[in-house]
HTML snippet that shows the backbone in 3Dmol.js (N, CA, C, O; Angstrom):
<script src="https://3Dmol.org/build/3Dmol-min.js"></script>
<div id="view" style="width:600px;height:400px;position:relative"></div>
<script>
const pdb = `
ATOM      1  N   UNK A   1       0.846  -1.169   0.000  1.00  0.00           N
ATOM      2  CA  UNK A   1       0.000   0.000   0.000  1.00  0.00           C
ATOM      3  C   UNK A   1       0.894   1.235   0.000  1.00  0.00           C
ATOM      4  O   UNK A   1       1.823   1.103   0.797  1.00  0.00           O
ATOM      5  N   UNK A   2       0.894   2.367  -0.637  1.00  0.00           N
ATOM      6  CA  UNK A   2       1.125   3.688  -0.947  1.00  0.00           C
ATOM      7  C   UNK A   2       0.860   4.483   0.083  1.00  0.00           C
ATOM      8  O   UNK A   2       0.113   4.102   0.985  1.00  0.00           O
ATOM      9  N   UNK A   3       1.463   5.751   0.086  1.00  0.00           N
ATOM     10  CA  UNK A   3       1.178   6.308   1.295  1.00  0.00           C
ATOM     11  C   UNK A   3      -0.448   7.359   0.623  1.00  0.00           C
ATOM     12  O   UNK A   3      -1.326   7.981   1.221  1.00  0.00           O
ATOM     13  N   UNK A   4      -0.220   7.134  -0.619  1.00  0.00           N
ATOM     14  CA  UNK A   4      -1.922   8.089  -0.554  1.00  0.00           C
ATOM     15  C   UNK A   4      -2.662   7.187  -0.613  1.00  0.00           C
ATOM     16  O   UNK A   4      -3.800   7.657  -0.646  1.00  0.00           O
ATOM     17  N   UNK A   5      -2.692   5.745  -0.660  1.00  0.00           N
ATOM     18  CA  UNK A   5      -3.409   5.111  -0.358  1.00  0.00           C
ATOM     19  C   UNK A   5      -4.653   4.401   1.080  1.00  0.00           C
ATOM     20  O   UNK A   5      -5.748   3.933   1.394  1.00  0.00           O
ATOM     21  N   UNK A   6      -2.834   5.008   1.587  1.00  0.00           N
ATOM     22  CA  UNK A   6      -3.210   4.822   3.196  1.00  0.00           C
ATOM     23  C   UNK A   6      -4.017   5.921   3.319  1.00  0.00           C
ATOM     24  O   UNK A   6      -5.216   5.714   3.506  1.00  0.00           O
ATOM     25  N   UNK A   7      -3.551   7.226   3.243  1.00  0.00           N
ATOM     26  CA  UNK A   7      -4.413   8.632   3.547  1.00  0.00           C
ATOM     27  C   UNK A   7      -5.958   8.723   2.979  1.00  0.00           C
ATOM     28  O   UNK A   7      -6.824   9.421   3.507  1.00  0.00           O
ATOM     29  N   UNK A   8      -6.270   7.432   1.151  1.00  0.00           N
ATOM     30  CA  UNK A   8      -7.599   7.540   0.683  1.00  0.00           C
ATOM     31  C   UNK A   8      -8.128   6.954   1.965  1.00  0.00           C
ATOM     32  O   UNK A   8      -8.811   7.671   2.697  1.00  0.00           O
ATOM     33  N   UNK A   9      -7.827   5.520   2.342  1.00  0.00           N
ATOM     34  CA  UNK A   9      -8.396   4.901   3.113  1.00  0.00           C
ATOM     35  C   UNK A   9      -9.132   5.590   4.455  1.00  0.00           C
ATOM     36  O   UNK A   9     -10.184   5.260   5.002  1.00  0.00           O
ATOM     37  N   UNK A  10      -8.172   6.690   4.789  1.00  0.00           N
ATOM     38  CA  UNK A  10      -8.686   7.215   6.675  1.00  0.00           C
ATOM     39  C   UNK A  10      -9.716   8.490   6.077  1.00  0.00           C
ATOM     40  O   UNK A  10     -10.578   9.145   6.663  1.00  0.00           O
ATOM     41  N   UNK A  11      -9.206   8.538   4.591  1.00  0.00           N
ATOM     42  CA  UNK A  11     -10.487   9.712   4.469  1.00  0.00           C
ATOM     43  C   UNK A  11     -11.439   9.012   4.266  1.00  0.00           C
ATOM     44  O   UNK A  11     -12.463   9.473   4.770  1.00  0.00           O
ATOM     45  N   UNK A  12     -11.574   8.014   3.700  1.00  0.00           N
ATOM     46  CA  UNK A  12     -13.195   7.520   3.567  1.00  0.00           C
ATOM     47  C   UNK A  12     -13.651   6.934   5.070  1.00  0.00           C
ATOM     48  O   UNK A  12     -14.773   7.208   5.496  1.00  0.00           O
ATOM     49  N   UNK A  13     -12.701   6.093   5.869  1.00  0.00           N
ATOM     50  CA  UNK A  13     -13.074   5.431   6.710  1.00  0.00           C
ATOM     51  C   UNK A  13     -13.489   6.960   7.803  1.00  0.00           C
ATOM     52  O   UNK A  13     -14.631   6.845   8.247  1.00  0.00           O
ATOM     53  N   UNK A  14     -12.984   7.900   8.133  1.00  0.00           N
ATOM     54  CA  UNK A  14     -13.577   9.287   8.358  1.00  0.00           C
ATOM     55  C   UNK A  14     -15.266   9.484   7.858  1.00  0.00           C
ATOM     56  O   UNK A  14     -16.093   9.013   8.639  1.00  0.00           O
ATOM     57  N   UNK A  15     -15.547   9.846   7.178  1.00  0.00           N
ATOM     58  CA  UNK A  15     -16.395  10.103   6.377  1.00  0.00           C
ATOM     59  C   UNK A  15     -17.637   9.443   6.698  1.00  0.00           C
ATOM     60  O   UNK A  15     -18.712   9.820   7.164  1.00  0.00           O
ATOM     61  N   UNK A  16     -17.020   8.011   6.191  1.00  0.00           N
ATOM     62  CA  UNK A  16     -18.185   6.634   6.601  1.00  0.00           C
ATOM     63  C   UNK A  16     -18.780   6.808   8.645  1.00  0.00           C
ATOM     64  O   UNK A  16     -19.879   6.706   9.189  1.00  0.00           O
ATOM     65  N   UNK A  17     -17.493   7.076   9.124  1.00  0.00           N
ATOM     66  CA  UNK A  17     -17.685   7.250  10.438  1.00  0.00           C
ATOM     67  C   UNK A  17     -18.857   8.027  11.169  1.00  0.00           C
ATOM     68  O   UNK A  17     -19.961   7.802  11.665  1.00  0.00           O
ATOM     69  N   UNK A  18     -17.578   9.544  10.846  1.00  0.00           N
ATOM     70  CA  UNK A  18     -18.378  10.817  10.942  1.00  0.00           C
ATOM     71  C   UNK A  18     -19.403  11.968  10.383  1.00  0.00           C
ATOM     72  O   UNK A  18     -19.816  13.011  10.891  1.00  0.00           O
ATOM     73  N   UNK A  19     -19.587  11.464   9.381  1.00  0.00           N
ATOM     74  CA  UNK A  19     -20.070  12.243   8.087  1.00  0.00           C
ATOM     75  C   UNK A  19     -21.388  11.825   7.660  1.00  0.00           C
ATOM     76  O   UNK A  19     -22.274  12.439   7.067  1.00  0.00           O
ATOM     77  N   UNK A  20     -21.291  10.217   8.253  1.00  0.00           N
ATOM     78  CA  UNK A  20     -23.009   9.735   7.827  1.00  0.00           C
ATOM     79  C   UNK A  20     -24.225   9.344   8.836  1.00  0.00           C
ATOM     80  O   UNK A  20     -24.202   9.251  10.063  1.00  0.00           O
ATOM     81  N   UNK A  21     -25.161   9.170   8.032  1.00  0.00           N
ATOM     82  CA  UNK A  21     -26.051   9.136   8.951  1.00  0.00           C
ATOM     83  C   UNK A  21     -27.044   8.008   8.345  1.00  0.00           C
ATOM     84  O   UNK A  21     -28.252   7.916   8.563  1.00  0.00           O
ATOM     85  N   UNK A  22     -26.456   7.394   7.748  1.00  0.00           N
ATOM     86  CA  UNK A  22     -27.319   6.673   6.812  1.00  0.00           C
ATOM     87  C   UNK A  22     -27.422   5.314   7.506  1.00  0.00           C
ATOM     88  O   UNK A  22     -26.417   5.131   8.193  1.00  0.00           O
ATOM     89  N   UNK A  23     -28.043   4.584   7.548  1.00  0.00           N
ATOM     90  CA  UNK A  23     -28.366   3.288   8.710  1.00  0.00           C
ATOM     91  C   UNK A  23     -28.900   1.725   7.563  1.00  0.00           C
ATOM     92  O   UNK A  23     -30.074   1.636   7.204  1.00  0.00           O
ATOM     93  N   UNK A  24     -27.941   0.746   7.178  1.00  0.00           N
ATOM     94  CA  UNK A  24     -27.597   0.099   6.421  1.00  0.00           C
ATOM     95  C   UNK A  24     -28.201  -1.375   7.434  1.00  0.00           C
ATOM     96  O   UNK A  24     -27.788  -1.460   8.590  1.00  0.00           O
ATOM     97  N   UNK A  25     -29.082  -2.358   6.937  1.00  0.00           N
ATOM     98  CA  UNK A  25     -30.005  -3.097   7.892  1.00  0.00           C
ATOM     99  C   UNK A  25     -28.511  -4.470   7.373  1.00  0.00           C
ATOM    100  O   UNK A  25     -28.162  -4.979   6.308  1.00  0.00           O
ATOM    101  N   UNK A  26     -28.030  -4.579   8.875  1.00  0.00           N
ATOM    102  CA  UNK A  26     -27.276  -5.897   9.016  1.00  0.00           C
ATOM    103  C   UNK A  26     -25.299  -5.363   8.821  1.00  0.00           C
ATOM    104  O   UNK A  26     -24.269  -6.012   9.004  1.00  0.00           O
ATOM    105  N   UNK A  27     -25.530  -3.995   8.405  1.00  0.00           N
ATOM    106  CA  UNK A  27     -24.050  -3.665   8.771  1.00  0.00           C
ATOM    107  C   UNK A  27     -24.076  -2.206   9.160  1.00  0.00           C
ATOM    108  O   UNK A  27     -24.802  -1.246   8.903  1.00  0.00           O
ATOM    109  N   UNK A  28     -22.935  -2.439   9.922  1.00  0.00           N
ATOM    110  CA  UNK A  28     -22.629  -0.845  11.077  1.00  0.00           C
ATOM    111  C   UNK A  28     -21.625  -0.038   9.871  1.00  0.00           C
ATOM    112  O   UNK A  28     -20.495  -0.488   9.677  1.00  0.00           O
ATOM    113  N   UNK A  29     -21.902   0.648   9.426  1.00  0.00           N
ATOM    114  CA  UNK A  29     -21.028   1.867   8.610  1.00  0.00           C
ATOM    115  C   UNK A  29     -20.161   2.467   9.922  1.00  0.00           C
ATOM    116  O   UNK A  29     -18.980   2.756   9.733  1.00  0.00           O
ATOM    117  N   UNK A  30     -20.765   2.654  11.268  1.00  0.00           N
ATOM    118  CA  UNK A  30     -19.361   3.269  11.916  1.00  0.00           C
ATOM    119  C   UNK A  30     -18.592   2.250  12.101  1.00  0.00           C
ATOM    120  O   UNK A  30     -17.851   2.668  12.990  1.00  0.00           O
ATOM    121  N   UNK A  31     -18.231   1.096  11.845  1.00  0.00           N
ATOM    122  CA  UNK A  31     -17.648  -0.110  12.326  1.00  0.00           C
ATOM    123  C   UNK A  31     -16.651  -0.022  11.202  1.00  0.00           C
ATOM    124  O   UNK A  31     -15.446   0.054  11.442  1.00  0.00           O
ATOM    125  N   UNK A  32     -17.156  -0.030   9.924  1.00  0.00           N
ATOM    126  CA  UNK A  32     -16.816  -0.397   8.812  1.00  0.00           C
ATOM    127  C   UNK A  32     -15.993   0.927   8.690  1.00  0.00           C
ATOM    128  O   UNK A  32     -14.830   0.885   8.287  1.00  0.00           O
ATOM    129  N   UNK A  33     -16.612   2.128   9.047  1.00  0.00           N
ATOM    130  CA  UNK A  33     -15.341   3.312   8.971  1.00  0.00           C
ATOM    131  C   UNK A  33     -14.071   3.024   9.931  1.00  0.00           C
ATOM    132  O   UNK A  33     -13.010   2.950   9.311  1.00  0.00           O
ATOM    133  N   UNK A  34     -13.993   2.862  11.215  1.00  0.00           N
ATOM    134  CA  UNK A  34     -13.090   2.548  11.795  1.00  0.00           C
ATOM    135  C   UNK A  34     -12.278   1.467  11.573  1.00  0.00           C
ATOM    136  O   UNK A  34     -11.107   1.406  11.948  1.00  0.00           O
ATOM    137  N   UNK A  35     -12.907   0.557  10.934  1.00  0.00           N
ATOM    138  CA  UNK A  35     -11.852  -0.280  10.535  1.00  0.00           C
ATOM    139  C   UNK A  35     -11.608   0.176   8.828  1.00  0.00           C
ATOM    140  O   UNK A  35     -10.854  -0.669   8.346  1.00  0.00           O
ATOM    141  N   UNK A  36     -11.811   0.722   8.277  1.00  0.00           N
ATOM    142  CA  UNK A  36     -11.094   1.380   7.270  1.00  0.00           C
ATOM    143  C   UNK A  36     -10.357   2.323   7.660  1.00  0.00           C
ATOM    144  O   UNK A  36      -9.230   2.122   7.206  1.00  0.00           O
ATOM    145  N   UNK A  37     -10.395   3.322   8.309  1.00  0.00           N
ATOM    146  CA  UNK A  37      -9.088   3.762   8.981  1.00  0.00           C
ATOM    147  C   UNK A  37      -8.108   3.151   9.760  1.00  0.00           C
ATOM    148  O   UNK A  37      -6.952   3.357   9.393  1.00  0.00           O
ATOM    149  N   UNK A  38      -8.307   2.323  10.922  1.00  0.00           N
ATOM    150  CA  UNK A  38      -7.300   1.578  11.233  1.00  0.00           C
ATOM    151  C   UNK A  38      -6.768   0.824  10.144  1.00  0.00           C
ATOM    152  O   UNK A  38      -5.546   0.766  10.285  1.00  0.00           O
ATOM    153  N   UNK A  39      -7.138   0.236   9.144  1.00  0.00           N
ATOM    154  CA  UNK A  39      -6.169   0.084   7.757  1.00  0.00           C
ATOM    155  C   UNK A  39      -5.404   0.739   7.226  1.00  0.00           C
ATOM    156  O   UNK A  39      -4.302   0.386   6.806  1.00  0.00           O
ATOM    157  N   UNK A  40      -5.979   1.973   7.163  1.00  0.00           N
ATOM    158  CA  UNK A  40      -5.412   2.912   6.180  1.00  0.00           C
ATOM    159  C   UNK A  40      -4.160   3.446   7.131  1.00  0.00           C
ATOM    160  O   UNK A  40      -3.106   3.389   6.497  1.00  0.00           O
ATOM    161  N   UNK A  41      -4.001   3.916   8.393  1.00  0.00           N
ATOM    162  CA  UNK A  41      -3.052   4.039   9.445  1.00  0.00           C
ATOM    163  C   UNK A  41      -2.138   3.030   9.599  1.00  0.00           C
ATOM    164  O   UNK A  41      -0.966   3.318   9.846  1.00  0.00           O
ATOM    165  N   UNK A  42      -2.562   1.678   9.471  1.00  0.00           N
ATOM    166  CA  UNK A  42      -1.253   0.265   9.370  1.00  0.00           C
ATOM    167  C   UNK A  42      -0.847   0.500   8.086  1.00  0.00           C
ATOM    168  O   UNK A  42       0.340   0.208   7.936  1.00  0.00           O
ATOM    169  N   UNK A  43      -1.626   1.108   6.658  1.00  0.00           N
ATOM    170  CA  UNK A  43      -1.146   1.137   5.432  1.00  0.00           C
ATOM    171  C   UNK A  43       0.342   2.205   5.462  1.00  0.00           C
ATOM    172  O   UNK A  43       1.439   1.885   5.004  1.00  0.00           O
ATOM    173  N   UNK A  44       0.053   3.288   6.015  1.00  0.00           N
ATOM    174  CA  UNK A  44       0.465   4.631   6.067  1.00  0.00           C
ATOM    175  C   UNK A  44       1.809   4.567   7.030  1.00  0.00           C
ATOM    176  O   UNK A  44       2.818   5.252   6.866  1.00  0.00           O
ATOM    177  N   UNK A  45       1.527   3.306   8.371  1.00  0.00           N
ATOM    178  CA  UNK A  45       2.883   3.273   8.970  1.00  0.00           C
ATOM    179  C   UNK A  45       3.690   2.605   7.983  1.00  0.00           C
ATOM    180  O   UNK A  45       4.640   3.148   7.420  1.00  0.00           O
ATOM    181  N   UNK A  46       3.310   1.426   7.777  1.00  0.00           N
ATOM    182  CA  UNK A  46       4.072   0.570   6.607  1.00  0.00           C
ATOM    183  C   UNK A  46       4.547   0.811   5.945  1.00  0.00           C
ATOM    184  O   UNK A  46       5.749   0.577   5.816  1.00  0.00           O
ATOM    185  N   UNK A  47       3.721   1.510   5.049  1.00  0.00           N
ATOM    186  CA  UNK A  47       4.809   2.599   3.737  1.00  0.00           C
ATOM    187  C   UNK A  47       5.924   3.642   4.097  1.00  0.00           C
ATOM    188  O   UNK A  47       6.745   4.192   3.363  1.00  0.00           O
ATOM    189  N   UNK A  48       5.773   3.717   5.044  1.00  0.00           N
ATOM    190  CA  UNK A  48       6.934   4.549   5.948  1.00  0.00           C
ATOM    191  C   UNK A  48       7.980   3.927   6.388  1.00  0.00           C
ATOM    192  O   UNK A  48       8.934   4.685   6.564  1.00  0.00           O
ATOM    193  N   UNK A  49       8.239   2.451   6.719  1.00  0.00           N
ATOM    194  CA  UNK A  49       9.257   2.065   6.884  1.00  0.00           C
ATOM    195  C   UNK A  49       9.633   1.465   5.356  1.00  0.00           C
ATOM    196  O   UNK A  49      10.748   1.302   4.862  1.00  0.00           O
ATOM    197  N   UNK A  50       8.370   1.207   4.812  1.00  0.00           N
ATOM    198  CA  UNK A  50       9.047   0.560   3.430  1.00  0.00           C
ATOM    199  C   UNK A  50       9.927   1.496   2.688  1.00  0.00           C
ATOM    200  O   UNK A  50      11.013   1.148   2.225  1.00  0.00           O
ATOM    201  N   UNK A  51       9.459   2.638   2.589  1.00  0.00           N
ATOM    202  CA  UNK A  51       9.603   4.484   1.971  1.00  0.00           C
ATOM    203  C   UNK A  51      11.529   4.469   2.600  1.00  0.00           C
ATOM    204  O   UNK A  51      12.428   4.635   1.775  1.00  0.00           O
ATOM    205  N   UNK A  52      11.836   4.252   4.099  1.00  0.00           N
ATOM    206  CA  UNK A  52      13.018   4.012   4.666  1.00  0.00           C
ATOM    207  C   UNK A  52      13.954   2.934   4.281  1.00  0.00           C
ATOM    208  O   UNK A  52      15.123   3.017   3.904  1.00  0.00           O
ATOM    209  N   UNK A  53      13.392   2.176   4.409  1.00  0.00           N
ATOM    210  CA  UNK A  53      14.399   0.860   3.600  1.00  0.00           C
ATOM    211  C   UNK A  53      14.806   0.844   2.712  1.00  0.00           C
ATOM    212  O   UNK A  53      15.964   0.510   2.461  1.00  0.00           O
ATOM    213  N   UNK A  54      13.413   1.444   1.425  1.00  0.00           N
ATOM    214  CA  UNK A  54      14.119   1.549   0.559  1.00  0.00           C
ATOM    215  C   UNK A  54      15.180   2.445   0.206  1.00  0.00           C
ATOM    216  O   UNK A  54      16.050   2.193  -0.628  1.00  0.00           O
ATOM    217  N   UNK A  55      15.066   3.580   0.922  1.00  0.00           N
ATOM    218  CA  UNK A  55      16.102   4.433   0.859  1.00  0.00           C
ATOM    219  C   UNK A  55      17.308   5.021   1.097  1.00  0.00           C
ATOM    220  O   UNK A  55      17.957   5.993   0.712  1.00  0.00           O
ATOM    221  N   UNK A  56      17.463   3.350   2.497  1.00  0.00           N
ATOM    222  CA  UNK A  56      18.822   3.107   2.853  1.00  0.00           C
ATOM    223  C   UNK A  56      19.620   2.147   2.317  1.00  0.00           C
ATOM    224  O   UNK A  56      20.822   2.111   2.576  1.00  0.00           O
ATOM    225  N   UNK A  57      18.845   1.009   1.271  1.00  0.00           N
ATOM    226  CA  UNK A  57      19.242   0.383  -0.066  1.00  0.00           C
ATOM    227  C   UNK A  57      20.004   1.373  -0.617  1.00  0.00           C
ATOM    228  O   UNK A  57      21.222   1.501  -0.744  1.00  0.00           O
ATOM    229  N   UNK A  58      18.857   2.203  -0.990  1.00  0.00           N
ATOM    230  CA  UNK A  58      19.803   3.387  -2.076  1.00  0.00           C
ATOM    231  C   UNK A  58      20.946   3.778  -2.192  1.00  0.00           C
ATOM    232  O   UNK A  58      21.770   3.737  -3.106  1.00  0.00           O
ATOM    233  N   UNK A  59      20.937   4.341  -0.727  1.00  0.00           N
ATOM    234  CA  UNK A  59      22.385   4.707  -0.429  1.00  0.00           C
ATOM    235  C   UNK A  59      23.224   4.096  -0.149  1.00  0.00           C
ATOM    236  O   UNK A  59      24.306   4.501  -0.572  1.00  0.00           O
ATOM    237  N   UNK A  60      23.233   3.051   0.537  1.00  0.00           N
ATOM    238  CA  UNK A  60      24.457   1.818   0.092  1.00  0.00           C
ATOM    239  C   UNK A  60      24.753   1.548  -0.971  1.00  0.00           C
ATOM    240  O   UNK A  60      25.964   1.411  -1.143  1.00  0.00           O
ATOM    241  N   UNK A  61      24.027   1.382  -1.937  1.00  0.00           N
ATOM    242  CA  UNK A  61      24.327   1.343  -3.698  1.00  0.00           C
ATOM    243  C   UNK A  61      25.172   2.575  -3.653  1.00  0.00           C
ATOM    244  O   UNK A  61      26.339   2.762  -3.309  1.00  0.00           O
ATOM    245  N   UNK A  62      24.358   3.253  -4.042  1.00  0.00           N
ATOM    246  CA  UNK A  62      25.420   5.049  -4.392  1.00  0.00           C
ATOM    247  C   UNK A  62      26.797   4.969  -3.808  1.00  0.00           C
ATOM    248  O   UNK A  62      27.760   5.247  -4.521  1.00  0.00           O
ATOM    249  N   UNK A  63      27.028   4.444  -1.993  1.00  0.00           N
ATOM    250  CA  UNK A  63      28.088   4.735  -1.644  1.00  0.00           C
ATOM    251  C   UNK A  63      29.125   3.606  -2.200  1.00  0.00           C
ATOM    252  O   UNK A  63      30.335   3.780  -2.344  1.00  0.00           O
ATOM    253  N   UNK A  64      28.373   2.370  -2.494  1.00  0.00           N
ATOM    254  CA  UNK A  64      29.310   0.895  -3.113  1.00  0.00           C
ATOM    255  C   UNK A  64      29.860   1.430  -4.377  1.00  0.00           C
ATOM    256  O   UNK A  64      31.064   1.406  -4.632  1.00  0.00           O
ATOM    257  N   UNK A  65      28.937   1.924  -5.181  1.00  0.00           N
ATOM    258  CA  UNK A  65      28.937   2.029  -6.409  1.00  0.00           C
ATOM    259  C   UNK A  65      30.562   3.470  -6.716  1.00  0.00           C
ATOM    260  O   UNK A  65      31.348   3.517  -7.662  1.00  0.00           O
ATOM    261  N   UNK A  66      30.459   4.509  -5.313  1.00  0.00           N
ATOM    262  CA  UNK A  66      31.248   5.554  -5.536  1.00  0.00           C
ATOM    263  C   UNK A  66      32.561   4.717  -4.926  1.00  0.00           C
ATOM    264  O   UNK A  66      33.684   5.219  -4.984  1.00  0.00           O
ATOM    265  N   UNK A  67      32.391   3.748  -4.491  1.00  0.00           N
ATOM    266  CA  UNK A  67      34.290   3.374  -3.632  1.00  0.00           C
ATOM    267  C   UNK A  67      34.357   2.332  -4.751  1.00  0.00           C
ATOM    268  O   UNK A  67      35.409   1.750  -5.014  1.00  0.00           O
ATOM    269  N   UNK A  68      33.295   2.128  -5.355  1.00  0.00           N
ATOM    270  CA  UNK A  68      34.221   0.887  -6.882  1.00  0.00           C
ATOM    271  C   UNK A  68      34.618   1.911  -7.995  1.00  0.00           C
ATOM    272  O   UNK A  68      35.283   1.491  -8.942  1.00  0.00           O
ATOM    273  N   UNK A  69      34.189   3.460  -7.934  1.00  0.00           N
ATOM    274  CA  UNK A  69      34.724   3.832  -9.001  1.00  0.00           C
ATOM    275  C   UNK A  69      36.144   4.144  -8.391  1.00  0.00           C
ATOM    276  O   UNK A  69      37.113   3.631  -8.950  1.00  0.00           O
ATOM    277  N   UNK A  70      36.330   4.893  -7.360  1.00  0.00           N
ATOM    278  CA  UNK A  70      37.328   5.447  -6.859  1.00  0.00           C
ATOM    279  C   UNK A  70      39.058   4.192  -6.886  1.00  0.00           C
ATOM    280  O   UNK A  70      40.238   4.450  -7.123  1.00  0.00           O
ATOM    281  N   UNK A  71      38.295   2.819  -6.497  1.00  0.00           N
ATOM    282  CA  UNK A  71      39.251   1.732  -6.713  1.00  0.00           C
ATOM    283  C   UNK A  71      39.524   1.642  -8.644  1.00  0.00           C
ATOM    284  O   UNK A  71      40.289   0.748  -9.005  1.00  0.00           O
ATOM    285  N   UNK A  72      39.237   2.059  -9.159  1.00  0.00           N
ATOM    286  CA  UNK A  72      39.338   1.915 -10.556  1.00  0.00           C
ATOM    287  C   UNK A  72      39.782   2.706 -11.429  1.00  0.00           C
ATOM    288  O   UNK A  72      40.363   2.426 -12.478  1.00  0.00           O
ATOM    289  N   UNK A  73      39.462   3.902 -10.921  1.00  0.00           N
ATOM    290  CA  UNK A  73      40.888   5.103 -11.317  1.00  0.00           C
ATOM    291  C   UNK A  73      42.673   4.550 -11.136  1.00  0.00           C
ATOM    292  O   UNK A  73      43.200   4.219 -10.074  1.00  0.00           O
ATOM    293  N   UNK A  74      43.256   4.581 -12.353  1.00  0.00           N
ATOM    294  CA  UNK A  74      44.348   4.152 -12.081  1.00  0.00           C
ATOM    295  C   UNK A  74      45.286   5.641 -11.896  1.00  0.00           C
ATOM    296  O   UNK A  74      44.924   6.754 -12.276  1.00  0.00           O
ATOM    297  N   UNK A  75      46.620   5.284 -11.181  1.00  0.00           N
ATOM    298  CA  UNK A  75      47.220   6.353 -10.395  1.00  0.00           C
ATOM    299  C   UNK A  75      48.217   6.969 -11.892  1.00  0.00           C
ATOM    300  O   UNK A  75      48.831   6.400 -12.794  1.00  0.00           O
ATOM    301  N   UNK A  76      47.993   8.185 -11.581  1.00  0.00           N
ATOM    302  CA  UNK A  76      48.557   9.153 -12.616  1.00  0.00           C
ATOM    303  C   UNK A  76      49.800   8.750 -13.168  1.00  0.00           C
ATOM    304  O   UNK A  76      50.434   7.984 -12.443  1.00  0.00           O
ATOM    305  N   UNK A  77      50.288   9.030 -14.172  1.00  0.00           N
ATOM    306  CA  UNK A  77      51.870   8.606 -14.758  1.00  0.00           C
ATOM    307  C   UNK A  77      52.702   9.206 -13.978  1.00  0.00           C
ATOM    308  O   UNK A  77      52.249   9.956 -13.114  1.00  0.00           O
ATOM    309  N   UNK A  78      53.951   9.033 -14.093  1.00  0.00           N
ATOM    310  CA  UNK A  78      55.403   9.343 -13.128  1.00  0.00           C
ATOM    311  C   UNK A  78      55.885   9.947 -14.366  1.00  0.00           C
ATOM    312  O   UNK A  78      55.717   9.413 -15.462  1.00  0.00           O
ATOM    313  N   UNK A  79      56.669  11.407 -14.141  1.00  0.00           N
ATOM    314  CA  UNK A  79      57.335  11.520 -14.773  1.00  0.00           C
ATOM    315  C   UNK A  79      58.848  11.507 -14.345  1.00  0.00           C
ATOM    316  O   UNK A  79      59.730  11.658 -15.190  1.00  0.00           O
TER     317      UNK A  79
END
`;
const viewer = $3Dmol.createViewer("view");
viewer.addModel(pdb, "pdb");
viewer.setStyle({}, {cartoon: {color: "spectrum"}});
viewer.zoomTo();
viewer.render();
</script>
């Protein structure tokens, strides 16, 4: 899940919560909002560490990738 995914989720599960008034025979819409937000909030932490990981991948690449060029420069001529 995406992090605007997570954020669609707590806006509707909001909405469904607080916003209606409409009374559905055999299901609770405030039930069904709160647990669409508590989704959308586990979605939203999640993508946040995923969002981190991936971005400390990154930079281990970048920094691997800059000490293999630096080993591969050969040392200037002697005169």
């Amino acid at each position: 899940m995406t992090i605007a995914g997570g954020i669609l989720l707590i806006a509707v599960g909001a909405i469904l919560t607080f916003a209606t008034n409409v009374h559905v025979q055999g299901v609770s819409l405030d039930i069904v909002g709160w647990i669409l937000m508590a989704a959308g909030a586990a979605g939203l932490v999640l993508s946040f560490f995923q969002e981190a990981i991936w971005t400390e991948r990154s930079r281990r690449r970048e920094e691997a990738a800059a000490v293999q060029e630096r080993r591969e420069v050969p040392p200037p001529p002697r005169h």
